[in-house]
N, C-alpha and C positions, 0 to 999 in steps of 0.2 A: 236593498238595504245594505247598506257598509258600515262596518265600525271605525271609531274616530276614538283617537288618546282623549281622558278625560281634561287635560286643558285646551286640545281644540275644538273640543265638545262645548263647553261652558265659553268658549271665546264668540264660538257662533251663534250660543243663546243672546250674547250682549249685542251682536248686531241684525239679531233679527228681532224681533217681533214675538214669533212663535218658533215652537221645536219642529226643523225639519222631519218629515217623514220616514227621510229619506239615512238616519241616523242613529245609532244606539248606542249604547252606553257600553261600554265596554268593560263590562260585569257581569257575571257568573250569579244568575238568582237560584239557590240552591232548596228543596223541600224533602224531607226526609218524611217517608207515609208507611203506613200500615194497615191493611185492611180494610181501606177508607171507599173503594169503588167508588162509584159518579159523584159519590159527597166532594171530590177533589174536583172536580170539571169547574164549579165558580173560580176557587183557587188561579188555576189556569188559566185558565177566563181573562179572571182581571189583571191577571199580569203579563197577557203577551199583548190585550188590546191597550193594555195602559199609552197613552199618550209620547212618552217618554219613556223608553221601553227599552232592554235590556237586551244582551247579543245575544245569551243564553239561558235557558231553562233547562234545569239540570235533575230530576226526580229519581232518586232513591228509592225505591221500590222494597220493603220486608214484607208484603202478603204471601199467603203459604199460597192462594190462588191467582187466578188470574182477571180478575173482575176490575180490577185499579188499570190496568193498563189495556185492556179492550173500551172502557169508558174513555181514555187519551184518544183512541183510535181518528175520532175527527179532527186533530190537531197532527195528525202523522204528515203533512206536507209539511208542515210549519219548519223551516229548517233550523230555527232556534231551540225545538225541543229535543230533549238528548232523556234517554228512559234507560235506566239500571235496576232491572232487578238481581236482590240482592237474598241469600239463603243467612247471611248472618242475623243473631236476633240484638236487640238493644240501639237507641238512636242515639248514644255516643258511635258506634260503629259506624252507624252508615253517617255520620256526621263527615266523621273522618272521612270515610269513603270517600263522599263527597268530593272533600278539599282535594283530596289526590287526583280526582278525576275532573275536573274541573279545568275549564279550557283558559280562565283567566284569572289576573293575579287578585281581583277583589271579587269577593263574593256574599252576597247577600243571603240573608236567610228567613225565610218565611214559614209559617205553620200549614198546616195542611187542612186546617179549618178559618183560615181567616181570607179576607180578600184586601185587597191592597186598594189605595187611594192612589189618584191618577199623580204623578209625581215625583212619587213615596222613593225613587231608588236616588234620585239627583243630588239632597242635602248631604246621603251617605258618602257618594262621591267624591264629593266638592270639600268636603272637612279631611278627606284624604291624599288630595292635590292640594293640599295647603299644610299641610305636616308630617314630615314622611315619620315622625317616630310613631303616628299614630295608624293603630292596630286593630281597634275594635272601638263600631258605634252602635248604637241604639235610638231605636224611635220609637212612637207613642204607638202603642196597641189599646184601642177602642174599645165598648161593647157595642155588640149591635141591639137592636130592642130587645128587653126579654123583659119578663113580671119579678121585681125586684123581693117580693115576699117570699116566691118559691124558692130562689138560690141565687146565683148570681155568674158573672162571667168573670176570667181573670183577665183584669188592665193591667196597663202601665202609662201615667201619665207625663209627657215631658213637658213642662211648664214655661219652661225657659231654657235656651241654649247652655250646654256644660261642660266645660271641658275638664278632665282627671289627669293629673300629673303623679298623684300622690298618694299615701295612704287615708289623710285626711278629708282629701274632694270624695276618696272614695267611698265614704259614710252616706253622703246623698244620694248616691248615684247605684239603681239598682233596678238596671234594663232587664228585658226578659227577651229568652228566643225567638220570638214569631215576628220583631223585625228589628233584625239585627243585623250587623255586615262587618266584616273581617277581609286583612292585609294576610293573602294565602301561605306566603312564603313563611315569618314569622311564625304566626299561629302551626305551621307544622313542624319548625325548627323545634319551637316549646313541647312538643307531644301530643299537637292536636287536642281536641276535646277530651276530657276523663271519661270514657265509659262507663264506669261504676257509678257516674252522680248523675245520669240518666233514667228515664223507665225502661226497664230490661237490666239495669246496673243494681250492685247491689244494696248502693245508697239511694237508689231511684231517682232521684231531682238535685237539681242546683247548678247543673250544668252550667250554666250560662254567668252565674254570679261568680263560680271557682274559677271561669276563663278574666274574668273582671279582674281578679283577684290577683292569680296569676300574671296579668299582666300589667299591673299596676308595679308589682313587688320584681320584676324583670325590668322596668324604667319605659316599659314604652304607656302612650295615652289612650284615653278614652272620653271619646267623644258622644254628649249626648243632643239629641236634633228635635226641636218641639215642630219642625214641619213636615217629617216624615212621618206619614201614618197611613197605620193597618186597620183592616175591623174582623174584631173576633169574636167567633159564632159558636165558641166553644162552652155551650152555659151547663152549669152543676148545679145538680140542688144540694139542700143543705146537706144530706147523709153523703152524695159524692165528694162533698165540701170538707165534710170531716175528716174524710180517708188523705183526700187532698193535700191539707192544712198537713198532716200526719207524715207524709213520702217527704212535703218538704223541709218542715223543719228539720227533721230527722239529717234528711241532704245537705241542710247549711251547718248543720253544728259538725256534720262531717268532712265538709269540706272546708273549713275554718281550724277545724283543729289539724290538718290534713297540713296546710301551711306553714305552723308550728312545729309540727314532728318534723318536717325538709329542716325547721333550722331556723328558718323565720320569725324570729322573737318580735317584729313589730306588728305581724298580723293577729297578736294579741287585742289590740285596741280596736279592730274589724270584729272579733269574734266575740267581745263584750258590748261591743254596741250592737250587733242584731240580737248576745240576748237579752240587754235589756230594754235595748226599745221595738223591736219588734216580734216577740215573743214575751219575757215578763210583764212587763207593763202594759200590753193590752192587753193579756190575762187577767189581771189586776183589775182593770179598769171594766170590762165585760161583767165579772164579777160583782163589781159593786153596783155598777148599771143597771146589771139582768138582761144584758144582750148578748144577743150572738155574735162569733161560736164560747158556748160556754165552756167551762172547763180549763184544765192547766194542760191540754193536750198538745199547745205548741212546747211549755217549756219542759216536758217531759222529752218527747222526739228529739228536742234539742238534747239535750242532757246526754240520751241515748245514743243518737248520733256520734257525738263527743268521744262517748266510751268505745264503742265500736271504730271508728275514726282512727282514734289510736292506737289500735290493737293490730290492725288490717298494715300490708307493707305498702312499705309508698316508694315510688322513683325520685329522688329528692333532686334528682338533674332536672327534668322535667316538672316535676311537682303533682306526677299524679299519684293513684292507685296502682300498684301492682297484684293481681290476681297470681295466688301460685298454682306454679305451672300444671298441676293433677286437679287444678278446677276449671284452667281456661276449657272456653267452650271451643270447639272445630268452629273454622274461618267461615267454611265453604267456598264457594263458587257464582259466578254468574253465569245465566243461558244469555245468548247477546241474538237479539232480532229485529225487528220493525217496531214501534216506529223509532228510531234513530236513536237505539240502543249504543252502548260502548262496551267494548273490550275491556276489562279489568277486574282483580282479584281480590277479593275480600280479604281485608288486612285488619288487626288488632295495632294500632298506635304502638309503637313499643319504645 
């Protein structure tokens, strides 16, 4: 197998038929895990045998044990897989990690409970070789079967192709991590992922909407793909659902006003539209229904969020979170071994 530039890649889909065997994409599929053991082996599974298939697989490793990466152990020939265990806690961190360690300039991101459709890496490519200001795509994340009474799984549906230039596209457009993919270099000029709007951060969620957000309000695009898709096996019930709902409103009204405080007087019109249409007004509407989730517990976390948001410091170059320095947590370390571990130091984005 050799890797090929993405427009000689796409020039030899037009004249053949089918995708060489013998060819991959030359992208970086990146999964950030914790404690996950053999539940990851589908994961892997379906993205090294995918059809059209990627140069690399890149696994972040935060288990305090070792049961995640003796479950890899039957894919240790595989020369594509590359395993990092990692002592730092929070998946802003090993996000970053990631990106640093990462052999090539685009990199995909997938969840550590979902499985990928045969495909799923080509559309994010191809919207990349056709626009260099563009930085970060998104594709549609599935459910797979579950019993829709007891809870439900988190989607994201893409319906039609989308591209974001602006603060205004960016109202529709509100992709999620589990299949996502980013332009390496930029995305680390900016400050990498927020660690704080992750789980293990102390806004816990939104990660993935403040990188949208961010990179909308810096002039580069965002691309959304209705032929990329994932399937997520990550189902909640309603009490998971609650706390859920809870981490992330909390994370958007923080990282919304997060924007603001940098200096950003137009991400005003971002931060009044998720609360009123996706936090008040389905409150509202639930409310008068008598459906679930009851209660005002998004526009409460939002509100909270907000206040907390503004209180906390922020890098206003970058546009994240600044932790002060008698709370950062220690980096740590990597132990580096088989299978097809890498050298590298656990780093805080700074």
């Amino acid at each position: 197998m050799h890797t090929v530039s993405a427009s000689t890649f796409f020039e030899s889909m037009e004249k053949e038929s089918q995708s060489s065997p013998d060819l991959a994409l030359p992208i970086t599929v990146l999964i950030c895990t914790r404690e996950r053991g053999d539940s990851l082996v589908p994961t892997v599974r379906s993205i090294l045998s995918a059809e059209i298939t990627c140069a690399e697989l890149l696994i972040v490793d935060q288990s305090k044990d070792d049961a995640t990466e003796l479950a890899l152990l039957p894919f240790r020939k595989d020369p594509r897989l590359r395993y990092m265990h990692s002592t730092t806690q929070g998946k802003g961190l090993s996000l970053n990690e990631g990106l640093k360690a990462a052999s090539y300039e685009y990199v995909a991101i997938t969840d550590d409970d979902c499985e990928v459709a045969p495909g799923w890496l080509a559309p994010h490519l191809r919207a990349f070789d056709a626009d260099p200001k563009l930085i970060l795509t998104y594709g549609n994340v599935l459910p797979v079967e579950h019993d829709p009474g007891r809870g439900f799984i988190p989607t994201y549906y893409v319906l039609q192709d989308r591209y974001v230039t602006n603060i205004w596209q960016k109202l529709l457009a509100r992709g999620i991590g589990a299949n996502t993919a980013v332009r390496r270099t930029p995305i680390l000029e900016m400050g990498g992922f927020d660690p704080e709007l992750c789980p293990g951060g102390l806004f816990k969620a939104c990660v993935d909407r403040d990188m949208t957000i961010r990179c909308v309000l810096n002039g580069f695009h965002i691309y959304e793909s209705r032929d990329s898709k994932v399937y997520h096996y990550g189902f909640r019930n309603w009490e998971q659902g609650k706390k859920l709902a809870c981490n992330a409103f909390y994370g958007i009204g923080a990282a919304h006003i997060k924007a603001i405080k940098c200096g950003r007087m137009d991400a005003i019109v971002l931060l009044l539209w998720e609360l009123m249409a996706y936090a008040l007004l389905p409150s509202l509407w639930c409310a008068l229904t008598l459906r679930r989730p009851f209660g005002w517990n998004r526009v409460v976390h939002f509100v909270k969020g907000m206040q907390d948001g503004w209180k906390f410091p922020v890098d206003k170059k970058h546009m994240i979170f600044r932790r002060p320095a008698s709370d950062t947590e220690p980096t740590g370390s990597h132990r580096v071994d088989s299978p097809h571990r890498v050298e590298s130091e656990a780093c805080i984005i700074q």
